[in-house]
C-alpha positions in Angstrom: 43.7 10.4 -9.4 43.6 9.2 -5.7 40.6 11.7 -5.1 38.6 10.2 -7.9 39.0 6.7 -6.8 37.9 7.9 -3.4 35.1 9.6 -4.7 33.9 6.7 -6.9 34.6 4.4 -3.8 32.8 6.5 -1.2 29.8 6.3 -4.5 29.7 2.4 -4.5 29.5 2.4 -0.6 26.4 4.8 -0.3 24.7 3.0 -3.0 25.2 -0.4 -1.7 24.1 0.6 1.9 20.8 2.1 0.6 20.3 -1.1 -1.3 21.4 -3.3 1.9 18.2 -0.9 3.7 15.6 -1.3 2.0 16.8 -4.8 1.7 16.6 -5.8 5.2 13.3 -3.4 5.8 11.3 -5.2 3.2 12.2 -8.6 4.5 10.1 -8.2 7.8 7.1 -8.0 5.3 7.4 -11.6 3.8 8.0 -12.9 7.4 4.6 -11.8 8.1 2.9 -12.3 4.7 1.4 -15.8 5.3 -2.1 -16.7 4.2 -3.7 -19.3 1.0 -1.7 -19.5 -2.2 -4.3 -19.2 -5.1 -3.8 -17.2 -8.6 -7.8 -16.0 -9.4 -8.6 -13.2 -9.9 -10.4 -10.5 -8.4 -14.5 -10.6 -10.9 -16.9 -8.1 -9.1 -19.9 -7.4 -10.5 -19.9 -3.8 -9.7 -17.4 -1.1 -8.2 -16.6 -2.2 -4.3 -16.6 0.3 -1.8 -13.0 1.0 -0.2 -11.5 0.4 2.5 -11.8 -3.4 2.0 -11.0 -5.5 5.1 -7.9 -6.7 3.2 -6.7 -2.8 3.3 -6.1 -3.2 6.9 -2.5 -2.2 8.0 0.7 -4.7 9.3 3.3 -3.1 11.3 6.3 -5.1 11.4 7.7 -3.1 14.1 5.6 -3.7 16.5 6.5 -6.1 19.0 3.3 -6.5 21.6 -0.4 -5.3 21.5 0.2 -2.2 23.4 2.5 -0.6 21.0 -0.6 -1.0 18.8 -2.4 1.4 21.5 0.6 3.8 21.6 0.9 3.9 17.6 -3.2 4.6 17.7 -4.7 8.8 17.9 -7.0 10.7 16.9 -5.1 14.3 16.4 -3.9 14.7 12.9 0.0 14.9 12.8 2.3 15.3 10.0 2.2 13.4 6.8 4.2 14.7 4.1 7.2 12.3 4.2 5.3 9.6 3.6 5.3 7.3 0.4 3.7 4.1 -0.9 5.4 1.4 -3.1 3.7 -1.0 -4.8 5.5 -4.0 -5.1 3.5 -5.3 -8.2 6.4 -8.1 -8.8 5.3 -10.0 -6.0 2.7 -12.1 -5.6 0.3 -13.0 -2.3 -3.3 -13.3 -1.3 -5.7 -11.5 0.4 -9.7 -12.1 1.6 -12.2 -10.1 0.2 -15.1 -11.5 2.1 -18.3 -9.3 2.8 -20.5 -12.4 3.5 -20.2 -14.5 6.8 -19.8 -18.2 6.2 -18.9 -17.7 2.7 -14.5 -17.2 2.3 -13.4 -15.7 -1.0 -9.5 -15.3 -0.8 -8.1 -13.9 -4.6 -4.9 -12.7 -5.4 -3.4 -9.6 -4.5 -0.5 -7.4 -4.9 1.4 -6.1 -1.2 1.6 -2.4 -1.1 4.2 -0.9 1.2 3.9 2.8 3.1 6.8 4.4 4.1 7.8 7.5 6.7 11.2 8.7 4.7 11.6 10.7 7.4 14.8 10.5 9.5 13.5 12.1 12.8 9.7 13.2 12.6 7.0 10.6 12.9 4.4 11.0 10.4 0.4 9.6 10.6 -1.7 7.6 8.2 -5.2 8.3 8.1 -7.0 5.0 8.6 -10.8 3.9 8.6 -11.5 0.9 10.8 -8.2 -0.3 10.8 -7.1 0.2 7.5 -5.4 2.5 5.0 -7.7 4.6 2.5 -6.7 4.0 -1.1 -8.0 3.6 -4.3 -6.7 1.7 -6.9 -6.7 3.6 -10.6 -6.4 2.6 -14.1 -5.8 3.9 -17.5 -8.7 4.1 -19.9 -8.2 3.9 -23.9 -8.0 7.7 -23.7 -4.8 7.2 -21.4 -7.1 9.0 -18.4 -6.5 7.9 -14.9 -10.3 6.2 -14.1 -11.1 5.2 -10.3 -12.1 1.4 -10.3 -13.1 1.4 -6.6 -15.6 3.6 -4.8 -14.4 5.4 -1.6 -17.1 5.3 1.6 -18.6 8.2 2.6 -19.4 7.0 5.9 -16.6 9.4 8.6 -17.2 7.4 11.9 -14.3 4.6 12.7 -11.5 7.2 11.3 -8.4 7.8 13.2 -4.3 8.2 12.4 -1.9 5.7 12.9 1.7 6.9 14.0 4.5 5.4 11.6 8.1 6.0 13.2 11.1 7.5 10.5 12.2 4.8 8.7 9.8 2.5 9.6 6.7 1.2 7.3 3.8 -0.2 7.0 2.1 -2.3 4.6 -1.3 -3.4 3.2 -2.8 -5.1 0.1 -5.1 -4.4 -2.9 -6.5 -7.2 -5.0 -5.3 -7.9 -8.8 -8.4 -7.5 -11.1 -9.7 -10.1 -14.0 -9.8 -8.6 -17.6 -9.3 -8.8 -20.6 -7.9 -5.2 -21.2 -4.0 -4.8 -20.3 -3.6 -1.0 -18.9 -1.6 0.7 -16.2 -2.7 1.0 -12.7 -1.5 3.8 -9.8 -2.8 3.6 -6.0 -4.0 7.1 -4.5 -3.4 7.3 -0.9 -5.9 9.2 1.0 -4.0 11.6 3.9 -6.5 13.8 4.3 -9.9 15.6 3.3 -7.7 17.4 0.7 -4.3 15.1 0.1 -3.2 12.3 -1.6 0.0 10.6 -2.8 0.0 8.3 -5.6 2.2 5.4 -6.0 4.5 3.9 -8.9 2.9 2.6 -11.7 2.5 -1.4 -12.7 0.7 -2.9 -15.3 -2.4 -5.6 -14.8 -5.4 -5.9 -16.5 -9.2 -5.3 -16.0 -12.7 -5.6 -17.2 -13.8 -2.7 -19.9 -16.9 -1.7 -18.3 -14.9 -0.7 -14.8 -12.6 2.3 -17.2 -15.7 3.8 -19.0 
């Protein structure tokens, strides 16, 4: 009897400290997450072109400019403990400007990438600055549809160095609609690899699901 309280003990303890991690991890996001409050919606007239400026990565660990440099390379390193999290119950804004003098900030949704990895760094492919992913939706067939275009254009590409246990995160934008589906985020890694996140609902416009 002794030994199964023990067990169930040493059961609540693990659980509780792997809930206290990711608490205290996730917090440094929302310390850095401040920008304009607004609730519309994202409305473009045809598929954008990915990465968005708003894609660009935050690293919460990182303390001074130069770590930014020493995070930075251009050799490909390992990847495959890496995992993104979409944290579609919280709410915050992002600028999706393409046009100089003319600020559109709409709301967004933060997306959080992970190294699970307890002693190997791992490297996130990243174009200008920021991370490569594509937000998908289900059409009324229940097929995953792409609803942003990915550039073709290879120059500005480079990896970014994420420690073990550490994260990064970025943001995508929440979409106007009128038909409620679910939506997935594909990670780019590589020419050939992608990871895919947790599912979350939203909604979109029809013609973007065709």
């Amino acid at each position: 009897m002794k030994k199964l309280i023990l067990y169930f003990f040493c059961l609540f303890f693990l659980s509780q400290c792997k809930v206290e991690e990711n608490k205290i991890a996730f917090e440094e996001y929302y310390k850095l997450d401040i920008g304009i409050k607004t609730d519309e919606l994202y409305s473009p007239r045809k598929k954008a072109t990915i990465p968005f400026h708003h894609n660009q990565i935050y690293d919460p660990f990182k303390h001074n400019d130069s770590s930014n440099v020493v995070k930075s390379v251009f050799k490909k390193g390992k990847y495959n403990k890496l995992k993104i999290i979409v944290l579609d119950t919280t709410k915050t804004s992002i600028n999706i400007t393409t046009r100089k003098k003319r600020l559109k900030i709409v709301s967004g949704i933060p997306v959080i990438i992970k190294n699970k990895a307890i002693k190997n760094t791992n490297h996130l492919l990243l174009h200008k600055g920021s991370a490569i992913l594509i937000q998908e939706a289900k059409n009324k067939n229940g097929e995953w549809k792409e609803i942003e275009n990915l550039t073709k254009e290879k120059i500005g590409n480079f990896y970014y160095k994420i420690n073990p246990k550490e994260y990064i995160y970025t943001k995508v934008p929440r979409y106007k609609g009128t038909f409620e589906t679910t939506f997935r985020i594909k990670l780019k890694l590589d020419d050939e690899k992608y990871i895919y996140s947790n599912e979350y609902k939203g909604i979109i416009q029809g013609w973007m699901i065709r």
